[in-house]
C-alpha positions as CSV (number, residue, x, y, z in Angstrom):
1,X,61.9,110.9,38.5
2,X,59.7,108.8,40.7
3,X,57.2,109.3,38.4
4,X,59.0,107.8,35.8
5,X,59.6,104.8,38.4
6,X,56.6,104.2,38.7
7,X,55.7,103.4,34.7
8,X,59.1,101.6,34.6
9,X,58.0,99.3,37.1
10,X,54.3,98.2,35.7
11,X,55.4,94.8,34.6
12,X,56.6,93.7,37.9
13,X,54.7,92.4,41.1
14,X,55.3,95.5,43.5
15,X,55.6,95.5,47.4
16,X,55.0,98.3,49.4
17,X,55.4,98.0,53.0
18,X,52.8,99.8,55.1
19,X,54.7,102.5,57.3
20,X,51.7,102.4,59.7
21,X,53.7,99.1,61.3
22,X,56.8,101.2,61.6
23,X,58.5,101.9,64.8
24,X,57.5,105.5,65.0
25,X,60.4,106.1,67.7
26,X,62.6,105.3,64.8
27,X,61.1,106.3,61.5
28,X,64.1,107.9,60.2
29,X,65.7,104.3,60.8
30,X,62.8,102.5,59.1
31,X,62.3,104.8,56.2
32,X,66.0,103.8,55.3
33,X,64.9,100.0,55.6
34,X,63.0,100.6,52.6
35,X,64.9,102.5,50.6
36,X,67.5,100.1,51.0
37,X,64.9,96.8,50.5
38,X,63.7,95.5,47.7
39,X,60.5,97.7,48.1
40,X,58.9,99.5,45.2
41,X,56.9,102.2,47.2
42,X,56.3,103.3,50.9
43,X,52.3,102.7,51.8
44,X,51.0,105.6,54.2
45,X,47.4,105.4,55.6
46,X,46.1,108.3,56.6
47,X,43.2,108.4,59.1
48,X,41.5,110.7,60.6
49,X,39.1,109.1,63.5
50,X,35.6,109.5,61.7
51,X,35.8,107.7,58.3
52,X,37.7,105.2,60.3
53,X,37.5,104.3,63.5
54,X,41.3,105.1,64.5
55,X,44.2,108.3,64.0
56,X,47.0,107.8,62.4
57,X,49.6,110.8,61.1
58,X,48.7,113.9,58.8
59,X,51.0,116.4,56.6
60,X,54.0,117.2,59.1
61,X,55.1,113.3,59.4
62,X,54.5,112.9,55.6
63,X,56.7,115.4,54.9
64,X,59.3,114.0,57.4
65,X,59.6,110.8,55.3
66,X,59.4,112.0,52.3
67,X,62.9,114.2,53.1
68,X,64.2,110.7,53.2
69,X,62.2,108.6,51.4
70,X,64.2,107.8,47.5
71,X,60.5,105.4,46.7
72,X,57.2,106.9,45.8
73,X,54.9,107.9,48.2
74,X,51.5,105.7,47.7
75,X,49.0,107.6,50.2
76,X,46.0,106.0,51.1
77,X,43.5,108.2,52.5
78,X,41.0,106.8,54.9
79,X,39.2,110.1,55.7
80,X,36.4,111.8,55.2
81,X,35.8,114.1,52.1
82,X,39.5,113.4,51.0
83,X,39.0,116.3,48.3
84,X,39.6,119.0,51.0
85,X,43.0,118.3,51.5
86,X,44.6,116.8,48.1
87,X,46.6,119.4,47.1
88,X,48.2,120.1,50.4
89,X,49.0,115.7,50.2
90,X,50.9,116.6,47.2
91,X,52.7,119.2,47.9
92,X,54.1,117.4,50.9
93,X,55.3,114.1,48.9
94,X,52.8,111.8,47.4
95,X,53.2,110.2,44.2
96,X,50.0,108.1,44.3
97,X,46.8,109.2,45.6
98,X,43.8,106.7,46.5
99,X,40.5,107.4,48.1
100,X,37.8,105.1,49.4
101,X,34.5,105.2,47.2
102,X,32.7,105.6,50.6
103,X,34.6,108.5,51.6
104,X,33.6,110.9,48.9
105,X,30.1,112.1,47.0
106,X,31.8,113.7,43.4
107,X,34.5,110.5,42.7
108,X,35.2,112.0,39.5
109,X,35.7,115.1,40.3
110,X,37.9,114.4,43.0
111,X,40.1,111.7,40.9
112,X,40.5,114.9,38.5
113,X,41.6,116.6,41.6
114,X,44.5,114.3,42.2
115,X,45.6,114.4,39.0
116,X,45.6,117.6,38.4
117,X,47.8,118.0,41.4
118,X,50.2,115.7,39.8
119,X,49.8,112.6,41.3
120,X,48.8,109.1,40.1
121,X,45.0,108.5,41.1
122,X,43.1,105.6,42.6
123,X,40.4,104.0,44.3
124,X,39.6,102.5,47.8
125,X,36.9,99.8,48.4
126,X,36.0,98.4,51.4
127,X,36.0,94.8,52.2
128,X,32.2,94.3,51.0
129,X,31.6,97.1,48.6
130,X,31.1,95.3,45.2
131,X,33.7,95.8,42.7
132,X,31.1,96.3,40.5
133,X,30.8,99.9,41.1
134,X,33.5,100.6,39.5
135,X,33.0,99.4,36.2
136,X,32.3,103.3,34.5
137,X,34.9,105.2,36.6
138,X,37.7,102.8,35.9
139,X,39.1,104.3,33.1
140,X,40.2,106.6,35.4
141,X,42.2,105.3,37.6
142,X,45.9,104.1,37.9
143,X,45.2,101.9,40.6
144,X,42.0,99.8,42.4
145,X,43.0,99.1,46.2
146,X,41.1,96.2,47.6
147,X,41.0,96.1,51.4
148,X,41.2,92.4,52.5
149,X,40.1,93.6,56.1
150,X,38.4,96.2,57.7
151,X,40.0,99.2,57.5
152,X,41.3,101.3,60.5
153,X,43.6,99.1,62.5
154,X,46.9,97.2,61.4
155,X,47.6,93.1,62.4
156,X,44.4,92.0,61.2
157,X,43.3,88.4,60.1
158,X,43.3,88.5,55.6
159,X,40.1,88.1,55.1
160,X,39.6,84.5,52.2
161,X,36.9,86.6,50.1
162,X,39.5,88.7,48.7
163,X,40.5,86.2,46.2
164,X,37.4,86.5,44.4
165,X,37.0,90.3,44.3
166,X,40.2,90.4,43.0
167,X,39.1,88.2,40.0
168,X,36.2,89.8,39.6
169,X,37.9,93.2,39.3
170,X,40.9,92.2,37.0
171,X,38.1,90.6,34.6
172,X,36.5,93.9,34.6
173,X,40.0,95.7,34.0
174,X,40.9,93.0,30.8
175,X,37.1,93.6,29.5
176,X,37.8,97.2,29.0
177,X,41.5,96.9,27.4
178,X,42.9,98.7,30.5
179,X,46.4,98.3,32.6
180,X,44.9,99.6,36.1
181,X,46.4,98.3,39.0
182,X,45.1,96.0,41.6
183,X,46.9,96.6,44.9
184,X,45.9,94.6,48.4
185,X,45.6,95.9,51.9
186,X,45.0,93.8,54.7
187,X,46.8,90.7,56.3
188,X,49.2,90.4,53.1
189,X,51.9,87.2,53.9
190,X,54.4,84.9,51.8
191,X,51.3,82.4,52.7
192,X,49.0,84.2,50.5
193,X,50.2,86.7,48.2
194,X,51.2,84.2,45.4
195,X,46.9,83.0,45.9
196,X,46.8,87.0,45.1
197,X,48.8,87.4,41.9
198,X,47.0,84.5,40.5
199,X,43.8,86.0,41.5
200,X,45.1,89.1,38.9
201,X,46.7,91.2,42.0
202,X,49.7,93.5,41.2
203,X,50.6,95.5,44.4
204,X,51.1,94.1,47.7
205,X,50.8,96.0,50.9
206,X,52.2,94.9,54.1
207,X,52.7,96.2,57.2
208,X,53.0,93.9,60.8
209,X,54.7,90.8,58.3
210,X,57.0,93.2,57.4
211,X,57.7,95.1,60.7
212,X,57.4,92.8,63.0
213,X,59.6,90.1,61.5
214,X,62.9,89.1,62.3
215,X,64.7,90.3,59.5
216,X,62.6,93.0,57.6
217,X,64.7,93.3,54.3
218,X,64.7,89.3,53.7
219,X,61.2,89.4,54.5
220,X,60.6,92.0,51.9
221,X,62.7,90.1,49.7
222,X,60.3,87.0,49.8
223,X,57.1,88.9,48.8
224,X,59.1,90.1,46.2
225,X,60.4,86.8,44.8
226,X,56.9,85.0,45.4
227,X,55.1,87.3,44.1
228,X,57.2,87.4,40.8
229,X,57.6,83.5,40.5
């Protein structure tokens, strides 16, 4: 079923708040928040302290918000050789897989791996890898995530040379005739996300605008309204 959500919801500008900015005290609470938002998914970076200078949760939390959780799962993993632990991602809730292009030496292989545990597959690149890399593995993937900071901590600064990757990558997606994805990570705001979806963005990640605002569903609500004109 949120499989099929996913598909039916292609056409529109997505948010997904990052549940990295969540009170943790109160995830249950906060979980609920988005399921009752305007949300499309739930984001969940994964760190592990070597990839990424920082820790964040692993399988047991997961598994504790997906119990609760009635959006897909979109699990961003910011560790090290993510292929050793894909399977045990899926069986404890996610419905979109993305991995860094730094992270792992066999990309393919490993984007196979995802899918064949069931889940939607993607890519990770770092603020300055060139989206050029990705130009023969692209058929492959769902989703491209663009960091628009450096990754391992949340509140940072967006970072104004996003914009460009992100044209630079959907002109590479339109060249080959495909429908992947371009999501953002990284400082997302109602000041810049509709600079983003003209830029050829699709997916919207955000975590401390979210969380940390007054009202969290009518903040959601914005991104969602700006970002679909």
């Amino acid at each position: 079923m949120l499989k099929s959500r996913i598909l039916q919801k292609m056409a529109h500008k997505l948010i997904a708040p990052s549940m990295l900015a969540a009170d943790f005290g109160n995830l249950q609470r906060d979980v609920e928040m988005v399921n009752n938002s305007d949300a499309d998914w739930f984001h969940i970076d994964v760190m592990d302290g070597h990839f990424v200078p920082n820790i964040s949760y692993g399988f047991p939390v997961i598994a504790a918000m997906k119990k609760h959780a009635t959006k897909p799962l979109d699990v961003h993993l910011m560790i090290e050789k993510p292929e050793r632990y894909i399977e045990e991602f899926a069986k404890v809730g996610a419905d979109i897989i993305t991995v860094h292009h730094e992270s792992t030496v066999h990309l393919h292989r490993t984007l196979r791996q995802i899918k064949d545990a069931g889940c939607k597959a993607g890519i990770v690149l770092n603020l300055t890898t060139p989206v050029s890399v990705l130009e023969d593995i692209l058929p492959e993937c769902y989703m491209i995530l663009l960091k628009s900071i450096n990754p391992g901590f949340g509140g940072q600064k967006f970072e104004d040379i996003t914009y460009n990757r992100v044209k630079k990558l959907r002109a590479m997606i339109d060249e080959q005739g495909l429908d992947t994805r371009i999501e953002i990570d990284g400082g997302v705001t109602d000041k810049n996300i509709k600079q983003l979806v003209d830029a050829g963005a699709d997916v919207f990640v955000a975590g401390s605008h979210v969380f940390k605002s007054d009202n969290q569903t009518d903040t959601i609500k914005r991104l969602r309204e700006i970002a679909n004109g």
